[in-house]
C-alpha positions as protocol buffer text, in pm:
chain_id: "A"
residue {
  index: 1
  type: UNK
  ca { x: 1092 y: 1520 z: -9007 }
}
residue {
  index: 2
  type: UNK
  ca { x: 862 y: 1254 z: -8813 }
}
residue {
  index: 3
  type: UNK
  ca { x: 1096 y: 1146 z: -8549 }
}
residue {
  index: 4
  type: UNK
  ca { x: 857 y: 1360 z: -8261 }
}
residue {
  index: 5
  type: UNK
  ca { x: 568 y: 1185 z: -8163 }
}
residue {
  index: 6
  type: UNK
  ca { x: 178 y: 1335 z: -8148 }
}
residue {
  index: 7
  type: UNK
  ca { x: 190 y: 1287 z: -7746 }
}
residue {
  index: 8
  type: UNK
  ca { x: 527 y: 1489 z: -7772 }
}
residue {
  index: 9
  type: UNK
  ca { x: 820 y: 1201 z: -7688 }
}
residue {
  index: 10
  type: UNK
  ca { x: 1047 y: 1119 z: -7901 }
}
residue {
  index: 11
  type: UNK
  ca { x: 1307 y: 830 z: -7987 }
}
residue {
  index: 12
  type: UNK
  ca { x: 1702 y: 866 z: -7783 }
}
residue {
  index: 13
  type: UNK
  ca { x: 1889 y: 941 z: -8138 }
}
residue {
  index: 14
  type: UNK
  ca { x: 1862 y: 962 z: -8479 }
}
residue {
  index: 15
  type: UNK
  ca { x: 2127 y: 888 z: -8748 }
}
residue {
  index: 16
  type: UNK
  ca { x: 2191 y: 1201 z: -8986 }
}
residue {
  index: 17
  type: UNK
  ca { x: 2322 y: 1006 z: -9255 }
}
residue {
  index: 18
  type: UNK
  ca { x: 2107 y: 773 z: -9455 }
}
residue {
  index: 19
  type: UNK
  ca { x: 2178 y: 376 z: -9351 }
}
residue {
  index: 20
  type: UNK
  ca { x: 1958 y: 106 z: -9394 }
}
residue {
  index: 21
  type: UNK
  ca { x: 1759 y: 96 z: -9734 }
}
residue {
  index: 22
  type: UNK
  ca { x: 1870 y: 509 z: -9806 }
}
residue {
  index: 23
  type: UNK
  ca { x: 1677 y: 566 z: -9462 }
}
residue {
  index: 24
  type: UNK
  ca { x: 1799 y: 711 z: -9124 }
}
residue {
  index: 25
  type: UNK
  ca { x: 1839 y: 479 z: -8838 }
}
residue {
  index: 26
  type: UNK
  ca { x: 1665 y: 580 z: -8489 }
}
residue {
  index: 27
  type: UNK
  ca { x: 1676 y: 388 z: -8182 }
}
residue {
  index: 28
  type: UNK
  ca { x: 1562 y: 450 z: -7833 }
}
residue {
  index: 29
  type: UNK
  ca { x: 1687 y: 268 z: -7521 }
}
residue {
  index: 30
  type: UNK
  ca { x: 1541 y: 149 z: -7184 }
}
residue {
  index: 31
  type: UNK
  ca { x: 1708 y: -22 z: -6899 }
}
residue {
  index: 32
  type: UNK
  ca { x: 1473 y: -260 z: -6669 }
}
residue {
  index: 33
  type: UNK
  ca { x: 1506 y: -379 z: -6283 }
}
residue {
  index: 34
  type: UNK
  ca { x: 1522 y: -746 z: -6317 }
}
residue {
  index: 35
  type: UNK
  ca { x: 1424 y: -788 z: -5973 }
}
residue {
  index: 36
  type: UNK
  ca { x: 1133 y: -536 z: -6002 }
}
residue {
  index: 37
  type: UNK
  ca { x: 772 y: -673 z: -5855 }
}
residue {
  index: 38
  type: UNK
  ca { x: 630 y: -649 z: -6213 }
}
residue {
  index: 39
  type: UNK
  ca { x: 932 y: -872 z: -6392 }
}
residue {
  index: 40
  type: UNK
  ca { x: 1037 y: -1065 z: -6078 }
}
residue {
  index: 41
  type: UNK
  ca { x: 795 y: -1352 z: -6213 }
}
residue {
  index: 42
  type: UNK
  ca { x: 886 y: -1364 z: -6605 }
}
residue {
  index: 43
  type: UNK
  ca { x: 1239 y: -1293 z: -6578 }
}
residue {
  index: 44
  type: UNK
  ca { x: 1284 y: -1544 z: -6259 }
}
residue {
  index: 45
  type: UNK
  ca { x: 1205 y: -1804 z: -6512 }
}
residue {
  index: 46
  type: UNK
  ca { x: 1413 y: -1713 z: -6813 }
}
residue {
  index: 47
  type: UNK
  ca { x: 1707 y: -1463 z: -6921 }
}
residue {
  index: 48
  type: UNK
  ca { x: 1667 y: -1144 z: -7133 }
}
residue {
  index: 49
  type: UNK
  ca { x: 1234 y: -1212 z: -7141 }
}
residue {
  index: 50
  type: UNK
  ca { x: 1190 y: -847 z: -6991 }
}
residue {
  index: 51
  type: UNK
  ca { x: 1454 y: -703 z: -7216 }
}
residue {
  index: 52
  type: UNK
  ca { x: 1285 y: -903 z: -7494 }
}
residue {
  index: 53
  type: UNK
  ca { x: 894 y: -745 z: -7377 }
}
residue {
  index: 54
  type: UNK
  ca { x: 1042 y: -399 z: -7315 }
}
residue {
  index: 55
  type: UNK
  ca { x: 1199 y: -386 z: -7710 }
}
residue {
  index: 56
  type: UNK
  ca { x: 847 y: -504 z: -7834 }
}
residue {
  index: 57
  type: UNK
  ca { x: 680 y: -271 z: -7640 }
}
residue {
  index: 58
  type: UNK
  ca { x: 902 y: -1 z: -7833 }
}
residue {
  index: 59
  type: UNK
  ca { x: 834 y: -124 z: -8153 }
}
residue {
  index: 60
  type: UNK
  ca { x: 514 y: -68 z: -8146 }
}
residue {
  index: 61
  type: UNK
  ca { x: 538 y: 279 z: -7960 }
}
residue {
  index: 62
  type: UNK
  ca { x: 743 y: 410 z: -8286 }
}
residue {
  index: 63
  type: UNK
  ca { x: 537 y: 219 z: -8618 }
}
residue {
  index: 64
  type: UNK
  ca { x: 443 y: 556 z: -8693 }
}
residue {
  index: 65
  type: UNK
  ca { x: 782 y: 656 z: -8738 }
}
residue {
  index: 66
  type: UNK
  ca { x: 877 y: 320 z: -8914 }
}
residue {
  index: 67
  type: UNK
  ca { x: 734 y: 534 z: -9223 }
}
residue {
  index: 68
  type: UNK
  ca { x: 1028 y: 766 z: -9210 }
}
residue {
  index: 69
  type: UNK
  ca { x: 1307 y: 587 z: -9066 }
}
residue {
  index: 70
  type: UNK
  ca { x: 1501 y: 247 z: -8944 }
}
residue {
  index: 71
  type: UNK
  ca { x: 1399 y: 145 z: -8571 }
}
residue {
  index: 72
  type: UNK
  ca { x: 1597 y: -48 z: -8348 }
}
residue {
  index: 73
  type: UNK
  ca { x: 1439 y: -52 z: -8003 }
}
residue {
  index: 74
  type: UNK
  ca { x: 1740 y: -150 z: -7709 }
}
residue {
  index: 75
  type: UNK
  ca { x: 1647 y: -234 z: -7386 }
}
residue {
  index: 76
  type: UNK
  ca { x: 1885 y: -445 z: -7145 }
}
residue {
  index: 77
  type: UNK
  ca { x: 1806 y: -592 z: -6800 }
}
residue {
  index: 78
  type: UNK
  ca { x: 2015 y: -463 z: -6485 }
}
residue {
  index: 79
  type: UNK
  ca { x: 2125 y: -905 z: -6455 }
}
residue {
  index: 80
  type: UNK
  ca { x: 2299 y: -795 z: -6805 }
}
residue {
  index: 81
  type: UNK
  ca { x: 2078 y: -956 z: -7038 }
}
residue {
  index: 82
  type: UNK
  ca { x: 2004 y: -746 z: -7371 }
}
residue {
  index: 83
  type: UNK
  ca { x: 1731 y: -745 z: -7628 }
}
residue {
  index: 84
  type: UNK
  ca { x: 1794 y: -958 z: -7939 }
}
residue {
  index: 85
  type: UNK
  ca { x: 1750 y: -652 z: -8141 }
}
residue {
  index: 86
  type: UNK
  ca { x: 2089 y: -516 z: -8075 }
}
């Protein structure tokens, strides 16, 4: 209940078994191109900033369903780098 979104997406998994304060945890994951044109300049300068951007970005594509459930957002950068959230 509340894991789909209004515009229809929804998060990679769910946990069915309550863990973190009695609630289920979610989590959806994203893998970035480093060397892409649109992160080439932040992530040229510093490791894991994309991976960092792309996890915040999550987090606040699921608050609504922070009512409901746990989210951890992953994302990891091809270079290896992964969000601090993991």
């Amino acid at each position: 209940m509340g894991l789909l979104g209004t515009n229809g997406k929804r998060a990679d998994s769910v946990t069915l078994i309550p863990w973190k304060s009695g609630r289920c945890v979610t989590w959806d994951v994203t893998f970035l191109d480093t060397m892409a044109q649109s992160y080439l300049p932040i992530s040229s300068q510093t490791s894991a900033v994309a991976a960092e951007a792309a996890a915040k970005r999550k987090l606040v594509k699921y608050i609504p369903r922070t009512q409901t459930c746990s989210f951890v957002p992953i994302a990891a950068e091809t270079t290896g780098a992964v969000s601090s959230d993991v």
